[in-house]
C-alpha positions in Angstrom: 22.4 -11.4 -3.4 23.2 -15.5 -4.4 24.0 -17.8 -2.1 27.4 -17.9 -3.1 27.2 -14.0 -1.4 26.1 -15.1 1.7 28.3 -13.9 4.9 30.4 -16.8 5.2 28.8 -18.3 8.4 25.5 -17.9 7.5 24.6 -21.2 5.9 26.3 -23.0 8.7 24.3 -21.1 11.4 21.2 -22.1 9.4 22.1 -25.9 9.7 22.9 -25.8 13.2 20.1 -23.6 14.8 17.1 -24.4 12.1 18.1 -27.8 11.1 18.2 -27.2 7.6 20.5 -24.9 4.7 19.4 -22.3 2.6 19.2 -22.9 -0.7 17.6 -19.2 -2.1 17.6 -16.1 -1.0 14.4 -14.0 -1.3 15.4 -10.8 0.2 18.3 -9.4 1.7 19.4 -6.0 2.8 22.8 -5.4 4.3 23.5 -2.1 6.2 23.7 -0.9 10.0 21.9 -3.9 10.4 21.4 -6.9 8.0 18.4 -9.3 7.0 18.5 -12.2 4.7 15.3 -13.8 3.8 16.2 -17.2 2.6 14.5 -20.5 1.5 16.1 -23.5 3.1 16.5 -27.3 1.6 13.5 -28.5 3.8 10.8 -25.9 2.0 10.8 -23.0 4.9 11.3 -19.7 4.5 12.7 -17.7 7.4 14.4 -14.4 7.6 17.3 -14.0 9.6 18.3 -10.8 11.2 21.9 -9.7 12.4 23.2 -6.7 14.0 26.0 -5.5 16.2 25.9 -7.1 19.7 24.8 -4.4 22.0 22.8 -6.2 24.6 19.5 -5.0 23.5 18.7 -8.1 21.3 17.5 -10.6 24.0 14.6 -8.0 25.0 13.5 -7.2 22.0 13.5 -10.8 20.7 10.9 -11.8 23.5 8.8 -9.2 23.4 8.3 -9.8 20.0 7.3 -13.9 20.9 5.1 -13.1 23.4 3.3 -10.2 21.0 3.4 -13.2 18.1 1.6 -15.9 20.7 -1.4 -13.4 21.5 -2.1 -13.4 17.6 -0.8 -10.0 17.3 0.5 -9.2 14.4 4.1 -10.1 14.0 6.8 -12.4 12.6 7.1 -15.1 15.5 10.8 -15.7 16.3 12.1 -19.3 15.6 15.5 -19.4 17.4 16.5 -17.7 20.1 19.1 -15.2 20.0 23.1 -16.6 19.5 26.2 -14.5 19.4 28.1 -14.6 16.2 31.5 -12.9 16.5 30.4 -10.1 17.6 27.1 -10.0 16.2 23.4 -10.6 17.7 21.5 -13.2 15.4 18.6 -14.5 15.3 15.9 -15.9 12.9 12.0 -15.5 12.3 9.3 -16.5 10.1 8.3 -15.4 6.9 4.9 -13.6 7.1 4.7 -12.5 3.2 1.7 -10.2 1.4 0.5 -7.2 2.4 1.6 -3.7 1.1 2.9 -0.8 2.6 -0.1 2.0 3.3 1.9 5.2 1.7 0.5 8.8 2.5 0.7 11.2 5.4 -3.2 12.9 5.3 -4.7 12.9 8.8 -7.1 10.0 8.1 -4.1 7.6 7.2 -2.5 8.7 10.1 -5.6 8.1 12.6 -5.0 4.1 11.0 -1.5 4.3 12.0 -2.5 5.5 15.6 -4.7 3.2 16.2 -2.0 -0.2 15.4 0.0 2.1 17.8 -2.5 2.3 20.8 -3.0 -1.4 19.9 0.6 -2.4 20.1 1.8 -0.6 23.1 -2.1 -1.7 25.1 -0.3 -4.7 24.1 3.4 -4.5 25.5 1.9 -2.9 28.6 2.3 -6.4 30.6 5.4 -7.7 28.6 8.1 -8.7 31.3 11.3 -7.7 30.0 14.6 -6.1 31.0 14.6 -2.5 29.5 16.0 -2.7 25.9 18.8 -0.5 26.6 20.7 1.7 24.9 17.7 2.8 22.7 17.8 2.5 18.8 20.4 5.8 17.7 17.8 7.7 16.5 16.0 7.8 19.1 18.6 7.9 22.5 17.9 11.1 22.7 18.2 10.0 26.7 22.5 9.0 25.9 24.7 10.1 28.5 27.6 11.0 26.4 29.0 14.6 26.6 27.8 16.3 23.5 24.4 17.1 22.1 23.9 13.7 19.7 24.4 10.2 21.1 27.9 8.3 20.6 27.8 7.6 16.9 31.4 6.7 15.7 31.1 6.5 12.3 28.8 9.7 12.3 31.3 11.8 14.6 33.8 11.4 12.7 32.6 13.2 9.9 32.7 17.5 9.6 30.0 18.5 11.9 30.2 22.1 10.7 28.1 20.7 7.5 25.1 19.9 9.6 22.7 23.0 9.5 22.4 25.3 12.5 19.0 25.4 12.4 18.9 21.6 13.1 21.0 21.9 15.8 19.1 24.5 17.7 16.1 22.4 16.9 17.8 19.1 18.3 19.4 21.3 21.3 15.6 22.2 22.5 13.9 19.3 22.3 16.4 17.1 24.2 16.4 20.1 26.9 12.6 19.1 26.9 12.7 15.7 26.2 15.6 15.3 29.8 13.2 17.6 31.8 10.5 15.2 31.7 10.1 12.6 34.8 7.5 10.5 33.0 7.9 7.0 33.4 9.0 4.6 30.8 7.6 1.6 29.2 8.2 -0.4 26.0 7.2 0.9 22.5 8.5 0.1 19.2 10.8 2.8 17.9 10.4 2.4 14.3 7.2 3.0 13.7 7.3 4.1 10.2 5.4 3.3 7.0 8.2 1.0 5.7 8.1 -1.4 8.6 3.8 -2.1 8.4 2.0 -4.6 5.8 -1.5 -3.8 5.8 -4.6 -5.7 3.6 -7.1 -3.4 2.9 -8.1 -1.5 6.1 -6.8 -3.9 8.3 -2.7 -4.0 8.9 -0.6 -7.3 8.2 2.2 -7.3 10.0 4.4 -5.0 12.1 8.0 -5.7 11.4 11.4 -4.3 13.0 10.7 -5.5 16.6 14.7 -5.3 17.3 14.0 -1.5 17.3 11.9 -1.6 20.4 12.3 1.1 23.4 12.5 2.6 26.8 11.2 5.5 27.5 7.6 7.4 28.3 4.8 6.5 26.5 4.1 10.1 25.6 7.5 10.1 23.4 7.1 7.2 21.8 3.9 8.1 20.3 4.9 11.6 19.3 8.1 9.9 17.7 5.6 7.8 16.0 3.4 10.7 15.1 6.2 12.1 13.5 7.4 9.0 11.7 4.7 6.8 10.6 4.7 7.8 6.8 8.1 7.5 6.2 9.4 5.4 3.6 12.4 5.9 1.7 14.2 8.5 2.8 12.9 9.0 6.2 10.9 12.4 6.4 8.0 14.1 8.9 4.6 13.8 8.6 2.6 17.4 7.8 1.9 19.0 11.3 -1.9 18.4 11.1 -1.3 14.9 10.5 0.9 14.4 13.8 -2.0 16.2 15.1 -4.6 14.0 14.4 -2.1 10.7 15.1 -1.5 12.1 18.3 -5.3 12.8 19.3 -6.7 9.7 17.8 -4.2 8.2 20.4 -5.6 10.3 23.1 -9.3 9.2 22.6 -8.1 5.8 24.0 -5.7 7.4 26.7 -5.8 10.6 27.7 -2.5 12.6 28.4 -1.8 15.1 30.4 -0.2 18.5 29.1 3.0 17.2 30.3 2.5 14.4 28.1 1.2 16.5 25.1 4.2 18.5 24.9 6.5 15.4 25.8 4.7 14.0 22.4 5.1 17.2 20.3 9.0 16.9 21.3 9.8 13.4 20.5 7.8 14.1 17.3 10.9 16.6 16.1 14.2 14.4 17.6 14.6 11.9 15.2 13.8 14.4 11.8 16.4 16.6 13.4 18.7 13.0 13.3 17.6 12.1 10.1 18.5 15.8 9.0 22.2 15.6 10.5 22.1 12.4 8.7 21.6 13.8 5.2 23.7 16.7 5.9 26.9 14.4 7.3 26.3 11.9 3.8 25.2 14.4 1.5 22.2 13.4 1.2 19.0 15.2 -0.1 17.8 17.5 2.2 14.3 15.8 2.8 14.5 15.5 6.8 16.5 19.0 6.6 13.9 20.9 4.9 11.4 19.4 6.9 12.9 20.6 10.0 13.3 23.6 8.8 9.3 24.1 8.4 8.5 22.4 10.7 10.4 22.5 14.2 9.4 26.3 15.3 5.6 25.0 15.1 6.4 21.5 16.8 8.8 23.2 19.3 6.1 25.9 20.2 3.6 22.6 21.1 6.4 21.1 23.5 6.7 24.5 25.3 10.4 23.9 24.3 
């Protein structure tokens, strides 16, 4: 993308809430959401992040400072968040380098656990008002009438393409997921391979804060069990793998079977999203066929 590309009242934004234009853009990526990482006339570069107004923005944007201010590692926000039409934007600084740790053996996902247990330790005392609704693919908690969460531009689309097999699969572990009366707290909801920067050993930075959520600690880290080598396209990590994420996380704090099978559940939901996905775009079936060898396993751990 130029800067003649730009939406139009992005430059204008940039002047008026970081004091200075852009001049380059470095990255951008427009979808659901959209990021532009741009170099402005004063030398900076910042990226700034937009996305439908929902009301979760706010939340999300302050947990994220207060994570930045105790040296954790994350972009720290540099304008608050302002309403644009009907858009939540806001902007944050560039923290470049790193590389994304592919794989999904056990060992790389006992790394990934343990950035988890250190970012939800973390959030634990972080003051916010719940970042509600959750991100769509994980509300499994929605209270709209069907099986799936409100999705407009997804429900209007033949349903009868997505695989029954998914569907069953999605059917149970919500029924799980609902029965649970675990309490929530915040965790980020993206926690996938594409989102982390690590240096060696050690990790970088954890981006995607906007996709933070409310709901028990046992199914955010079984979501993250599930996700945390996902790239491009989204996919599930081997079974073993989600095993050993899920008891690395245990050696700091121990769950209860309720909480195990809470984990193995969430671990399932947002393949079985991913897999409707694929099915309602066309997509390669890479969350589908993962489903379909994998949820009777996962289900049978969730005592789903």
């Amino acid at each position: 993308m130029s800067l003649p590309d730009l939406p139009a009242w992005l430059p204008g934004w940039c002047a008026d809430h970081l004091g200075s234009g852009p001049v380059g853009v470095v990255y951008e990526r427009v979808s659901i959401s959209s990021v532009f990482g741009l170099k402005l006339a004063d030398g900076r570069e910042v990226y700034v992040k937009a996305r439908e107004d929902d009301g979760r923005a706010e939340s999300c944007l302050t947990a994220q400072a207060v994570l930045a201010e105790r040296g954790l590692p994350c972009p720290r926000p540099v304008t608050p968040v302002t309403i644009v039409g009907t858009l939540a934007v806001h902007a944050e600084e560039s923290l470049p380098g790193g590389a994304m740790l592919l794989g999904d053996t056990p060992d790389i996902a006992r790394r990934y656990a343990a950035v988890f247990a250190r970012l939800m330790a973390a959030l634990a005392d972080v003051e916010v008002a719940p970042p509600l609704p959750n991100p769509r693919w994980s509300r499994w908690d929605h209270t709209g009438p069907g099986l799936w969460p409100p999705i407009a531009f997804l429900d209007e689309r033949d349903q009868s393409v997505v695989p029954e097999f998914v569907v069953a699969s999605a059917e149970r572990v919500r029924k799980r997921l609902l029965a649970t009366d675990l309490p929530c707290v915040l965790g980020h909801a993206d926690f996938e391979a594409q989102n982390l920067r690590w240096r060696g050993r050690e990790v970088w930075a954890v981006h995607d804060w906007d996709s933070l959520a409310w709901q028990p600690e046992a199914a955010l880290v079984g979501a993250a069990a599930g996700a945390f080598a996902s790239a491009s396209p989204p996919t599930l990590a081997p079974i073993e793998s989600s095993k050993a994420f899920l008891e690395a996380y245990r050696e700091l704090r121990e769950f209860s079977q309720e909480e195990w099978e809470v984990a193995w559940a969430a671990s399932l939901w947002a393949a079985a999203h991913n897999a409707r996905w694929e099915a309602l775009h066309g997509d390669a079936p890479v969350s589908i066929e993962a489903v379909r060898e994998q949820a009777a396993e996962r289900l049978r751990r969730a005592n789903a």
